[in-house]
C-alpha positions as CSV (number, residue, x, y, z in Angstrom):
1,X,41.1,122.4,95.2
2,X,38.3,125.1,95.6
3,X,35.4,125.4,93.2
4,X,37.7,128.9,92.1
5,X,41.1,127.4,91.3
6,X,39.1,124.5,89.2
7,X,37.0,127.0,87.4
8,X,40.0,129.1,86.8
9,X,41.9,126.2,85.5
10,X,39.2,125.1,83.4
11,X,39.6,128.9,82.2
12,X,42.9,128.7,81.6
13,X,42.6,125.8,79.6
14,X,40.1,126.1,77.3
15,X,41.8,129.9,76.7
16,X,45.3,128.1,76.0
17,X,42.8,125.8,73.7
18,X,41.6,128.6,71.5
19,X,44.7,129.8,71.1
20,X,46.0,127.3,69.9
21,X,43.2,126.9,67.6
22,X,43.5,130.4,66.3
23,X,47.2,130.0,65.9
24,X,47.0,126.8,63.4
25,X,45.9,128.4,60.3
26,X,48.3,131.5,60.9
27,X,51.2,128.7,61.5
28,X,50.7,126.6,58.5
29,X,50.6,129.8,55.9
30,X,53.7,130.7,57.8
31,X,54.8,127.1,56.7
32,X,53.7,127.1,53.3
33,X,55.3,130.4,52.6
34,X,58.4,128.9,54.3
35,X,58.6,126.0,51.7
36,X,57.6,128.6,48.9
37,X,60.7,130.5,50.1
38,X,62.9,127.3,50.0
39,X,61.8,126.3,46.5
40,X,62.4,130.0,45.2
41,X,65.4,130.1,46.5
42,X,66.6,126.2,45.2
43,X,64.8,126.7,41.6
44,X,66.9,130.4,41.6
45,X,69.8,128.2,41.9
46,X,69.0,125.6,39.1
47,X,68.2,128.5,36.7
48,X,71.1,129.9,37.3
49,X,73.2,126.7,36.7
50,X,70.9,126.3,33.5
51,X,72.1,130.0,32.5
52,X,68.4,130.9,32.6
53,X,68.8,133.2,36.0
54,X,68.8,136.4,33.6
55,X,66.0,135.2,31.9
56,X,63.2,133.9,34.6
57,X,61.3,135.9,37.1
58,X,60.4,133.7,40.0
59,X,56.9,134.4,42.3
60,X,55.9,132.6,45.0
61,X,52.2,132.7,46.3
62,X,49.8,130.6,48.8
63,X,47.0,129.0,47.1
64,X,44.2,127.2,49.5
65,X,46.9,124.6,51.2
66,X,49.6,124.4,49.0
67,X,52.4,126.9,48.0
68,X,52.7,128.1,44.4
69,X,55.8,128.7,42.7
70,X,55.6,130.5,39.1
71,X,59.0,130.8,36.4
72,X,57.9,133.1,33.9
73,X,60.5,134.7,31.3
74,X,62.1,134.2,28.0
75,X,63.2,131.1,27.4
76,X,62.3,129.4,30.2
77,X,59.4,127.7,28.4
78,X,62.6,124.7,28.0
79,X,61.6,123.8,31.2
80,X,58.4,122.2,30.8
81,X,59.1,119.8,27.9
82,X,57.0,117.1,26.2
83,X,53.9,117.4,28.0
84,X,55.1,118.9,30.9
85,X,57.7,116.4,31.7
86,X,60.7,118.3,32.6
87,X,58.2,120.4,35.0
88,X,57.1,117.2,36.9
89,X,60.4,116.3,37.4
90,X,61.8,119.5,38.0
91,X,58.4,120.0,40.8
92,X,59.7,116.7,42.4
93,X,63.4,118.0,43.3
94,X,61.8,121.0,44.5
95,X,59.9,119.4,46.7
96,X,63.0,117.3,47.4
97,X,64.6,120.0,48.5
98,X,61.9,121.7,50.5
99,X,61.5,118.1,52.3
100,X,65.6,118.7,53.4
101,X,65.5,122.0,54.8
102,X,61.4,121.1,56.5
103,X,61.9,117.4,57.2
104,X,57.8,117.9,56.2
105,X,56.8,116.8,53.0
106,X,55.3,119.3,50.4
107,X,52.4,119.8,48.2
108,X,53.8,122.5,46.6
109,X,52.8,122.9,43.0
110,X,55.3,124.5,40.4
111,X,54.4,126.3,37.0
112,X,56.6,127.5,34.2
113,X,55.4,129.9,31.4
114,X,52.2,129.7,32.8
115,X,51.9,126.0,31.5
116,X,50.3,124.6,34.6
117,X,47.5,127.6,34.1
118,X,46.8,127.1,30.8
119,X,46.8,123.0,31.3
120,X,44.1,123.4,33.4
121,X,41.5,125.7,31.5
122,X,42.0,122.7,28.7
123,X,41.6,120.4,31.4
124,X,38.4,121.5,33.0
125,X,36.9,121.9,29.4
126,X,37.6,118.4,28.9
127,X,36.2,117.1,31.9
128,X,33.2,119.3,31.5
129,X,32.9,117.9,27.7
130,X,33.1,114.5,29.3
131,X,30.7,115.0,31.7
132,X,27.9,116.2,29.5
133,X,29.0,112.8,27.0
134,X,28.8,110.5,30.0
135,X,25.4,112.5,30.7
136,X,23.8,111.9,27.1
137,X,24.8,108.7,26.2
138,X,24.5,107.5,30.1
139,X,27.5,105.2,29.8
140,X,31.1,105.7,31.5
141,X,33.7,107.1,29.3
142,X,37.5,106.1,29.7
143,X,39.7,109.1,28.9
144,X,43.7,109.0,28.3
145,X,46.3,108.6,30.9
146,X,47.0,111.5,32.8
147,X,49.4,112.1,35.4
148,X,48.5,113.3,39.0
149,X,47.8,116.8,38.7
150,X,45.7,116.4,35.5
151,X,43.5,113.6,37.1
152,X,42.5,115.7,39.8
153,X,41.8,118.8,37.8
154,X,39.6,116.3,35.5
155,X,38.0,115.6,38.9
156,X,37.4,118.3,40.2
157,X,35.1,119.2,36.7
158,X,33.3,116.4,36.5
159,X,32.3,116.6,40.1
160,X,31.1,120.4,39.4
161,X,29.2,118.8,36.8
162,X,27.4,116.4,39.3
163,X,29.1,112.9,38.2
164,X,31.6,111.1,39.2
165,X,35.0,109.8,38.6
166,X,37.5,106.9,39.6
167,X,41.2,106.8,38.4
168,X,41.9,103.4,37.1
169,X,44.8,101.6,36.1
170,X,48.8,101.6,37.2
171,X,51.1,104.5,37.4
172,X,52.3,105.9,34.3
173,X,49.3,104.6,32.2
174,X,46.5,106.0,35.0
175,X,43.6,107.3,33.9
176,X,39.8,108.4,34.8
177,X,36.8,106.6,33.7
178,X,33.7,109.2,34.3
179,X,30.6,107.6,35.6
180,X,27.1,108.0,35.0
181,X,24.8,109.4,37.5
């Protein structure tokens, strides 16, 4: 091969490489707004079984690396139950269902009446509050049990406040113990 046809490979390559490279992030929002699509489309069925269909407006949205589905309407507030759990279990069908049509398992996250939201504000007060505890008194402080999406928001605030965190204990009694610095 002549020192052309290599360097012209070489070209070829590394252009097919940035391509690719360019492509990814396009792909996967493509991806995520598939599965958001998929669980509008199964939740659209389930409210309508539930005689809610009237009632609930349904929007999907790409947050960071996850797609977002939002029920907001009269009456639909059923749908969260006793501390969200009718949500988490409606979430996991969802992503049940989005596994079936993708064959790729999902991260998607699904609110009703804005209950997700609203969990969170309390949430990152509560971790900040525990923060600034664990801070003063300089030892760790266990907090309830807390399902998945609660520990990590807790997390995520203590982190902001520059401590850290550990989950502790066995599925449906884990919680977070905040450390001192």
């Amino acid at each position: 091969m002549s020192e052309e046809s290599v360097e012209s490979a070489e070209s070829q390559t590394s252009d097919s490489e940035n391509d690719s490279v360019s492509a990814e992030p396009k792909n996967r929002q493509s991806l995520l707004v598939q599965e958001g699509d998929i669980a509008a489309d199964y939740i659209e069925g389930l409210l309508d079984i539930a005689d809610l269909g009237d009632d609930g407006a349904i929007d999907m949205d790409v947050e960071g690396d996850r797609a977002v589905v939002s029920i907001t309407g009269d009456g639909v507030d059923v749908l969260v139950g006793q501390d969200g759990e009718v949500l988490d279990a409606l979430q996991d069908l969802t992503r049940l269902a989005v596994l079936r049509e993708t064959g790729e398992r999902s991260r998607l996250m699904l609110d009703v009446a804005s209950y997700r939201a609203n969990r969170r504000e309390v949430l990152t007060e509560l971790g900040t509050t525990a923060a600034e505890k664990v801070k003063a008194s300089g030892e760790p402080l266990a907090l309830e049990p807390m399902n998945a999406f609660e520990r990590k928001v807790i997390h995520d605030a203590v982190a902001a406040a520059g401590l850290q965190s550990q989950s502790d204990g066995v599925e449906p009694n884990r919680f977070i113990v905040v450390l001192p610095a």
